[in-house]
C-alpha positions as CSV (number, residue, x, y, z in Angstrom):
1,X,180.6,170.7,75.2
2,X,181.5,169.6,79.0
3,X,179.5,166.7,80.2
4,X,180.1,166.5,83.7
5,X,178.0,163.0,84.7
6,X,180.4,159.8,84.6
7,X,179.0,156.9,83.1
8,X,176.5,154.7,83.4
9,X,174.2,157.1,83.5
10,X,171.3,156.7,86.3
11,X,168.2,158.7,87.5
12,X,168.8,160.8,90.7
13,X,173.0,160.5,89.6
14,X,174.8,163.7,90.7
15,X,177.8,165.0,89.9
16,X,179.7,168.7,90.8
17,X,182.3,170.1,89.4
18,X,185.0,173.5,89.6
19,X,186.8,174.9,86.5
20,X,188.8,178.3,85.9
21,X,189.4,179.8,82.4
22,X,192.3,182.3,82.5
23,X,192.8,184.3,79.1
24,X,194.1,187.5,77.3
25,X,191.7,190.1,79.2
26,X,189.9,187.7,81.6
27,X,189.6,185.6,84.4
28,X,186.4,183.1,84.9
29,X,186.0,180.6,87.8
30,X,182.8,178.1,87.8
31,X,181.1,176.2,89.8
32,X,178.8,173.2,88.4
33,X,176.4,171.0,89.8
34,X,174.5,168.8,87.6
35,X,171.3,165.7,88.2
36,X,170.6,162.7,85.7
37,X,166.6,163.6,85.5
38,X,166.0,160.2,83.8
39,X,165.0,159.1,80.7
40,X,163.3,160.7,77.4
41,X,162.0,160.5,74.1
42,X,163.5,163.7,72.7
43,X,162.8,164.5,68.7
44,X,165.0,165.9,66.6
45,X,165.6,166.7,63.3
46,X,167.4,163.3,63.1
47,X,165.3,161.4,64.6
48,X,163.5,160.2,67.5
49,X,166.0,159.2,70.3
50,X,165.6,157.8,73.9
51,X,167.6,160.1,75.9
52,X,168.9,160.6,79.8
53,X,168.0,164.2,80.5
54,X,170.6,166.2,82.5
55,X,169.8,169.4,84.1
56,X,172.6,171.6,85.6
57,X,173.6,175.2,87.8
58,X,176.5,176.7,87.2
59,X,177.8,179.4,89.1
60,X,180.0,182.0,87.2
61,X,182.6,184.7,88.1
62,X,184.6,186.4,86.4
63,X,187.2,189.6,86.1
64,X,189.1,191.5,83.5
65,X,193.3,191.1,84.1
66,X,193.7,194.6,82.5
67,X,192.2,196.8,86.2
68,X,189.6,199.2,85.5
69,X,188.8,197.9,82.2
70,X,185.2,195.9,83.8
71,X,184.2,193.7,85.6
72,X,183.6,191.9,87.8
73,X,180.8,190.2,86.9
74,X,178.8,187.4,88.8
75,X,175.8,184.8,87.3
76,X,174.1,181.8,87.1
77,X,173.7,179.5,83.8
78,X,170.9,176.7,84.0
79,X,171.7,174.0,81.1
80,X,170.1,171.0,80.2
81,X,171.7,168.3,77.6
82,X,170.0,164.9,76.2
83,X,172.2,162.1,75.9
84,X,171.8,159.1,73.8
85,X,173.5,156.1,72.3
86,X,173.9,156.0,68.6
87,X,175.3,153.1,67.5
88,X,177.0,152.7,70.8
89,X,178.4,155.8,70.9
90,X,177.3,158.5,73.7
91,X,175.7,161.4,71.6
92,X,174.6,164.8,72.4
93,X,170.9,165.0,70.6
94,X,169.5,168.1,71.8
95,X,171.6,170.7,74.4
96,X,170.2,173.9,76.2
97,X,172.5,176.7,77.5
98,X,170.9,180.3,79.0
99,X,172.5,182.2,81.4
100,X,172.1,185.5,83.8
101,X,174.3,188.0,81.1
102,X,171.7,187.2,78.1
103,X,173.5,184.3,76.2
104,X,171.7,181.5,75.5
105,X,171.7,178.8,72.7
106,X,169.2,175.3,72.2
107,X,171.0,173.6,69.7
108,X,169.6,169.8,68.0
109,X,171.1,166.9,66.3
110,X,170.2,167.2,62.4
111,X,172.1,164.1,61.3
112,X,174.2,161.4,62.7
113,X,176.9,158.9,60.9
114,X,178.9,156.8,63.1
115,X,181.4,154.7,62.3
């Protein structure tokens, strides 16, 4: 999981960010942008938590190295993630992932054990 907002975290806190994956049979470039929305009570399975909300854009392209084989393809992702301290520690509790070619994925914390 990327988390692209530095610490401490703060409403109205920005943050952008570039990455490029290059693999087997593709190439993806991304652009990200994301905004500290503030703070949450967010309930999980674990628990209740008091989270910083962070919504994001990203921008995705990407092509196939082997020519003709597809591609390219262009998108946007929207993602939100809830971060919170467990025992000190900076947690994801709860992130949500959909994007423009049909994958999405809202995943939430079931337990937590820090040491």
């Amino acid at each position: 999981m990327w988390i692209w907002v530095a610490l401490p975290l703060k409403k109205g806190k920005t943050c952008s960010a570039a990455s490029v994956v290059t693999g087997e049979t593709l190439i993806s470039e991304a652009i990200y942008e994301y905004r500290v929305e503030g703070l949450e009570a967010i309930p999980t399975p674990a628990g209740r938590f008091k989270a910083y909300r962070i919504s994001g854009r990203e921008r995705i392209d990407s092509s196939s190295n082997d020519a003709g084989a597809w591609g390219p393809l262009s998108g946007t992702a929207t993602v939100t993630d809830w971060l919170a301290s467990i025992n000190g520690k900076v947690t994801v509790v709860k992130p949500d992932y959909r994007n423009t070619f049909g994958e999405l994925f809202t995943r939430e914390l079931v337990a937590a054990e820090l040491r």
